[in-house]
N, CA, C and O atoms as a MOPAC input file, in Angstrom:
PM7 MOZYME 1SCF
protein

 N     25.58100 1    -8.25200 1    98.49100 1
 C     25.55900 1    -6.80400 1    98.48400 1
 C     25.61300 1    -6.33300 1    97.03600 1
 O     26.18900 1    -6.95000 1    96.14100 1
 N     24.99800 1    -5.24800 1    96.89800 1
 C     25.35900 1    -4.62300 1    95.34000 1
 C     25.64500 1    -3.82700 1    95.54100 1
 O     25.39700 1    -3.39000 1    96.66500 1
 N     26.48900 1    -2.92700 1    94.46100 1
 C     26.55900 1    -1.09100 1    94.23700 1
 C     26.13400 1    -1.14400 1    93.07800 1
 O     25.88600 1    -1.94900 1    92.18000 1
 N     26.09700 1     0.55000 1    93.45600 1
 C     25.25000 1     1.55300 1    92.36500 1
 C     26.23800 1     1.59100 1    91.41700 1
 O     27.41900 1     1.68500 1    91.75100 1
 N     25.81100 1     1.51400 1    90.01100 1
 C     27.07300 1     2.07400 1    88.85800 1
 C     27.00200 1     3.22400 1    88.50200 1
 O     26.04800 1     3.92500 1    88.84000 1
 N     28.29400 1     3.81100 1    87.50900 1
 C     28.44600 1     5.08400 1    87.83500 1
 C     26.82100 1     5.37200 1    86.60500 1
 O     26.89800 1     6.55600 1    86.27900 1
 N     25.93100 1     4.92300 1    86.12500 1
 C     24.90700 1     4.65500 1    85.44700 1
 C     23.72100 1     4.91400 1    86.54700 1
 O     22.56300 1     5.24600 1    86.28900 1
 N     24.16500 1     4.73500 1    87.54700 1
 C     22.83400 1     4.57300 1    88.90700 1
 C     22.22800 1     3.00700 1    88.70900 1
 O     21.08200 1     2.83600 1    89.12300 1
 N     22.60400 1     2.38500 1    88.38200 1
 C     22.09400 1     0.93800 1    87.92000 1
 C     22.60100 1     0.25900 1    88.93200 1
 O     23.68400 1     0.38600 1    89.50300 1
 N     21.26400 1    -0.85700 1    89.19800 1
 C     21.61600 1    -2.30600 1    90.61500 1
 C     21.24200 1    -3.22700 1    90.29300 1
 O     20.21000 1    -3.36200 1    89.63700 1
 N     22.10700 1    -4.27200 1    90.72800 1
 C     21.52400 1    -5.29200 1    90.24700 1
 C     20.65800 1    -5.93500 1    91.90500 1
 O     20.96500 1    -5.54500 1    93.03100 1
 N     19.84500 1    -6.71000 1    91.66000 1
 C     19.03500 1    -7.21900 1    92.84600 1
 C     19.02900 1    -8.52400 1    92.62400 1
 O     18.72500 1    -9.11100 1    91.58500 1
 N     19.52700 1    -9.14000 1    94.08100 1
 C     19.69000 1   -10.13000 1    94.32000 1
 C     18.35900 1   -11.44000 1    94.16400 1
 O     17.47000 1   -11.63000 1    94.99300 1
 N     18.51900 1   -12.03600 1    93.15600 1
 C     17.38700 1   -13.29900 1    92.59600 1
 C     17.12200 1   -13.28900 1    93.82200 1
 O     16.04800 1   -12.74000 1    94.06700 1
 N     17.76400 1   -13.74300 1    94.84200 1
 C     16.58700 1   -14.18800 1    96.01300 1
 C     15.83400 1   -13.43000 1    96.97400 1
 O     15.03900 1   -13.96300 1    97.74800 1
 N     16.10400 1   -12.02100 1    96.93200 1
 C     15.37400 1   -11.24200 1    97.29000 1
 C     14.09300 1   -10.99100 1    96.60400 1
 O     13.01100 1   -10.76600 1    97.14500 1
 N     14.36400 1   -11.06200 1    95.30100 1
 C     13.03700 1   -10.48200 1    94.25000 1
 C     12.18000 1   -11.73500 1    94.32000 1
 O     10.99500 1   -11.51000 1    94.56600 1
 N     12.53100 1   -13.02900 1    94.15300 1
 C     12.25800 1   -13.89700 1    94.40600 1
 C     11.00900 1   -13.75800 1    95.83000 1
 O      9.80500 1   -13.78600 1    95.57700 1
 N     11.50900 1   -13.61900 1    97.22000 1
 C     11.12900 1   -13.36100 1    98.73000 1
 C     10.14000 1   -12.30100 1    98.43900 1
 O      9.25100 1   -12.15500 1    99.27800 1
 N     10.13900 1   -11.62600 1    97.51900 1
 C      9.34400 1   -10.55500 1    97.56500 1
 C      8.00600 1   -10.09000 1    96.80800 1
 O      7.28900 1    -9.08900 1    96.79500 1
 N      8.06300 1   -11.68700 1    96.01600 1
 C      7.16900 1   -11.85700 1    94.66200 1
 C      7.44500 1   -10.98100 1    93.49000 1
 O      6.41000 1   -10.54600 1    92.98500 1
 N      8.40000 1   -10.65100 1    92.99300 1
 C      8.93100 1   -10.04200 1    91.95900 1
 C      9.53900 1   -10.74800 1    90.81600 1
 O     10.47600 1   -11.49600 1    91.09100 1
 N      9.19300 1   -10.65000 1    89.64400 1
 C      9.61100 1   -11.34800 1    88.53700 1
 C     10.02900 1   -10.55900 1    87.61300 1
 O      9.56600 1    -9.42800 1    87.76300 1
 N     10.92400 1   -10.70200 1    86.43400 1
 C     12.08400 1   -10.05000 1    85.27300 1
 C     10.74500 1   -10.01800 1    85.12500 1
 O      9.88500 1   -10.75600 1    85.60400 1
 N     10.63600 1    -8.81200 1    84.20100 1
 C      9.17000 1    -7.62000 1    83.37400 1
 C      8.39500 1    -7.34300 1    83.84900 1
 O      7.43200 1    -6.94900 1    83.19000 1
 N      8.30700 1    -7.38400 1    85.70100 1
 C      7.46100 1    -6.71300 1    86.51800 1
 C      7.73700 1    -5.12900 1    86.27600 1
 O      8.80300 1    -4.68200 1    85.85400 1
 N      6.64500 1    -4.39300 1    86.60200 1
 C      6.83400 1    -2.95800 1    86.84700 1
 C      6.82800 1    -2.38300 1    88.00400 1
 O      5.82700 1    -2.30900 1    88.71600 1
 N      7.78300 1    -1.99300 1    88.24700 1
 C      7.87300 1    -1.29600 1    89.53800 1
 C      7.94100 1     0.27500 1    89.49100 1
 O      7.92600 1     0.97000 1    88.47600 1
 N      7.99900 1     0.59100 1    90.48600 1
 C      8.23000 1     2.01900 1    91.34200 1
 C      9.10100 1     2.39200 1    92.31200 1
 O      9.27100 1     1.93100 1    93.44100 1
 N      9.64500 1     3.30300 1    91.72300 1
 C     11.03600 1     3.40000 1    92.76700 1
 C     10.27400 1     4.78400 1    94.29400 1
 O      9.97900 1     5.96600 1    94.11600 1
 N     10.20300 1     4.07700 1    95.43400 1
 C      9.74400 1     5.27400 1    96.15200 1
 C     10.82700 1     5.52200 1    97.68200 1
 O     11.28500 1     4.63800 1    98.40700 1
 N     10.90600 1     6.21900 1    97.73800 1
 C     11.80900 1     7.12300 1    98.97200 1
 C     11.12400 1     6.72200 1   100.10600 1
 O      9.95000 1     7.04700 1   100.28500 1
 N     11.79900 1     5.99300 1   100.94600 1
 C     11.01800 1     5.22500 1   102.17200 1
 C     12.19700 1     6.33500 1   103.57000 1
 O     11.93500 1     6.35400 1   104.77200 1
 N     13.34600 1     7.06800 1   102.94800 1
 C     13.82800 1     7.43000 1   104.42200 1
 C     15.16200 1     7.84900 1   103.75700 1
 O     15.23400 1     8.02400 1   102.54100 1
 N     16.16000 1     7.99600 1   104.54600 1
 C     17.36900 1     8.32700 1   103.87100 1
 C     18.06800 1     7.17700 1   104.13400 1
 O     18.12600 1     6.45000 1   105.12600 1
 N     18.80500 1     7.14500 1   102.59600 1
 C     19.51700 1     5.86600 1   102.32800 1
 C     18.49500 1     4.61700 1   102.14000 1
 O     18.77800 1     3.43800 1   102.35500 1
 N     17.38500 1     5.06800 1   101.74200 1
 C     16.53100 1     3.64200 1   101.83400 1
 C     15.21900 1     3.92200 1   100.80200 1
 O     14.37900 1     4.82000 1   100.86900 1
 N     15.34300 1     2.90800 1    99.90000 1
 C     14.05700 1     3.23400 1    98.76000 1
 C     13.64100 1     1.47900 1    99.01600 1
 O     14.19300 1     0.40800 1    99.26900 1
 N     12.51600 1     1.95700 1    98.79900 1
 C     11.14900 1     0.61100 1    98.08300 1
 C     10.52600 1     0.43700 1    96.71600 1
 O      9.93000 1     1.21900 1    95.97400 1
 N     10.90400 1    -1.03600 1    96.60700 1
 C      9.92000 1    -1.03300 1    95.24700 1
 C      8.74700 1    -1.52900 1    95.59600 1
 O      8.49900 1    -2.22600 1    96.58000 1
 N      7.75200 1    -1.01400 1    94.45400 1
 C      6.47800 1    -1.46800 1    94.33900 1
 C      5.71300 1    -1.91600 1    93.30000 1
 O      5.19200 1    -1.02300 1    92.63100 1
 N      5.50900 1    -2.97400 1    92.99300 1
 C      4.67000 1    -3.57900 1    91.90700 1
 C      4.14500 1    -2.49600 1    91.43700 1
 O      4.11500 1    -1.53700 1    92.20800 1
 N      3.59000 1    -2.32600 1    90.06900 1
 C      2.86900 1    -1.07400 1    89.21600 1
 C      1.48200 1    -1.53800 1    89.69800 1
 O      0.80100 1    -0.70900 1    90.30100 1
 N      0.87500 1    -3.06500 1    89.44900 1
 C     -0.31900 1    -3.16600 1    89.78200 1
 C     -0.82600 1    -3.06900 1    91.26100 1
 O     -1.95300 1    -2.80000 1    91.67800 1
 N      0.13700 1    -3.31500 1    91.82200 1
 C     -0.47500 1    -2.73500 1    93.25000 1
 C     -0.87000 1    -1.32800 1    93.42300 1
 O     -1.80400 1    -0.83100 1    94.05200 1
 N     -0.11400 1    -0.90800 1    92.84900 1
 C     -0.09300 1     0.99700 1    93.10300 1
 C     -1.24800 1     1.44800 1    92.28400 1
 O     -1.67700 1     2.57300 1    92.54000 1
 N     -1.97400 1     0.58700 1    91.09800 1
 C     -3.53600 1     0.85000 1    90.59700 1
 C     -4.08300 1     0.23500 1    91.32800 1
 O     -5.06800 1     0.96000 1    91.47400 1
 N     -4.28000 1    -0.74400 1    92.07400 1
 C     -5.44600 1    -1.28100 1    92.48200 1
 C     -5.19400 1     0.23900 1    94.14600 1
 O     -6.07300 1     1.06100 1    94.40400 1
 N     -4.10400 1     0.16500 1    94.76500 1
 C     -4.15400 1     1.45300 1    95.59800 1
 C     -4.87100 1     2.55400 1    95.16300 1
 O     -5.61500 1     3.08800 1    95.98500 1
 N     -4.80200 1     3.01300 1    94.02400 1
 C     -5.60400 1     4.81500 1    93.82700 1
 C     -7.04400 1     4.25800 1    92.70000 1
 O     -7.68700 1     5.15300 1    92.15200 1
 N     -7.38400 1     2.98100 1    92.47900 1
 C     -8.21400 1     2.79300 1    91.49100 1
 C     -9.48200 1     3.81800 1    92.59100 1
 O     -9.63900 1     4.09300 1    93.78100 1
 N    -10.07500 1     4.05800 1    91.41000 1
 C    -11.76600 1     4.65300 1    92.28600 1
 C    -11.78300 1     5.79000 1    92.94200 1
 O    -12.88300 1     6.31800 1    93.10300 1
 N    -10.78500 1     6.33400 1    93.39000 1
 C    -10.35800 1     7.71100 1    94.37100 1
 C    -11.24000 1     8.28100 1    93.85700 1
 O    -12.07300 1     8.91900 1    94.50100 1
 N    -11.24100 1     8.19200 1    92.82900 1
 C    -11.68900 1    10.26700 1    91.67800 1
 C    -13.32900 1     9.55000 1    91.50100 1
 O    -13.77100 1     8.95600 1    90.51800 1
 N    -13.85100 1     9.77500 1    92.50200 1
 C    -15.72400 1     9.60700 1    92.33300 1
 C    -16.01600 1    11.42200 1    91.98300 1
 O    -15.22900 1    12.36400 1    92.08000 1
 N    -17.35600 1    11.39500 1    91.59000 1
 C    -18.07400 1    12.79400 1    90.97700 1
 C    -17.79100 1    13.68400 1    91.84400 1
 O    -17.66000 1    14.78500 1    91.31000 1
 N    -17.68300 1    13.68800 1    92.63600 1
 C    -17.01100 1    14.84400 1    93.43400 1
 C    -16.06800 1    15.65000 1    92.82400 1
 O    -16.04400 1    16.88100 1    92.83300 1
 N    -15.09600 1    14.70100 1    92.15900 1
 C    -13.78300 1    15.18800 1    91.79300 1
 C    -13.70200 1    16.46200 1    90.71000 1
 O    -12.93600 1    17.42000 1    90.61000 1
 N    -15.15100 1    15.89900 1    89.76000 1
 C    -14.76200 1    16.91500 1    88.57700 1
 C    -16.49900 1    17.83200 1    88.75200 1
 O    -17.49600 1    17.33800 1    89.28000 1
 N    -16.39800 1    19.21800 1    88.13700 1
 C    -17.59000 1    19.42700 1    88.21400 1
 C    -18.62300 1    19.05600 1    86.92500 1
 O    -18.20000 1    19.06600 1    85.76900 1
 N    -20.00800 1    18.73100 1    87.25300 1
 C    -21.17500 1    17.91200 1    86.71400 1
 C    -20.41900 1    18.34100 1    84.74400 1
 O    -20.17700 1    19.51500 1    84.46500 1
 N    -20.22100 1    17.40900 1    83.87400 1
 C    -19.79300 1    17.73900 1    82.18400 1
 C    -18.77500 1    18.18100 1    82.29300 1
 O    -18.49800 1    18.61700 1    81.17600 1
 N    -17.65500 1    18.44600 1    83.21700 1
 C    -16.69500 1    18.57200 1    82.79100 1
 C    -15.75900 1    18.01000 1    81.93400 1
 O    -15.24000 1    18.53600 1    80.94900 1
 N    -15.56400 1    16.75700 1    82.44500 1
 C    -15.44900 1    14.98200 1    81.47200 1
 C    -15.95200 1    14.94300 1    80.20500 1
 O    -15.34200 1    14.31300 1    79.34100 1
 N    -16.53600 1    15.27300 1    80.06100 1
 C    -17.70900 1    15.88600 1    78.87700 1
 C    -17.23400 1    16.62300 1    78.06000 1
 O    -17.16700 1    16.32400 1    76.86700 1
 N    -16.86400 1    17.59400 1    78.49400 1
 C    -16.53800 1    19.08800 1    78.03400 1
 C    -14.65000 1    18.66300 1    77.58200 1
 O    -14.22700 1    19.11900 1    76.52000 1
 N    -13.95200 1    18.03700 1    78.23400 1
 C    -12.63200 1    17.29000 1    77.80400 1
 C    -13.03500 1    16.74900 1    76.51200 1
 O    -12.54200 1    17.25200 1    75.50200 1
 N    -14.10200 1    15.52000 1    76.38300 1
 C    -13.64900 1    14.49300 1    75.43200 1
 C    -13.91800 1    15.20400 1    74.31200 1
 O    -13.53800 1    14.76800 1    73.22500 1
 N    -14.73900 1    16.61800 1    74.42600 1
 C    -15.63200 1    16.75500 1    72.99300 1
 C    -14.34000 1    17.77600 1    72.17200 1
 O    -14.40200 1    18.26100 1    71.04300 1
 N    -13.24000 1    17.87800 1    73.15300 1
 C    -12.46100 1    18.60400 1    72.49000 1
 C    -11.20500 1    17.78500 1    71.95200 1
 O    -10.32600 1    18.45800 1    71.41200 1
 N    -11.01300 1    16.34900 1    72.04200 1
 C    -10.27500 1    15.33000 1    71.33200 1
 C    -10.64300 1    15.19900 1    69.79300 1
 O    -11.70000 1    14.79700 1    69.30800 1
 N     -9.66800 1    15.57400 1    69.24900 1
 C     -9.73000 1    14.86400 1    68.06700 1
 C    -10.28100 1    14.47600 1    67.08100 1
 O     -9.68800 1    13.74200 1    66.29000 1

């Protein structure tokens, strides 16, 4: 079992992270699955989840365009 410190800090049990494919300098995501109950999630899962969403639809025709030419 762990608790929270008065920091909000946990420690997680090696053999869970382990069971779960998780390794020290993974990136995760802390997400709200319910009350009293959060999930982590790999960072690269959560890009390969939203990679591609935003097809031409998304922006109108040079808009993208019209962004970069104002960088820098």
């Amino acid at each position: 079992m762990s608790v929270i410190s008065r920091k909000n800090q946990v420690t997680l049990p090696v053999e869970a992270l382990r069971a779960a494919g998780l390794e020290s300098g993974d990136d995760v995501r802390v997400q709200v699955v319910g009350p009293g109950r959060l999930e982590l999630v790999r960072a690269e899962e959560l890009v390969q989840e939203f990679a591609g969403i935003f097809d031409r639809t998304v922006y109108p025709e040079g808009y993208l365009e019209e962004l970069r030419r104002e960088w820098p």
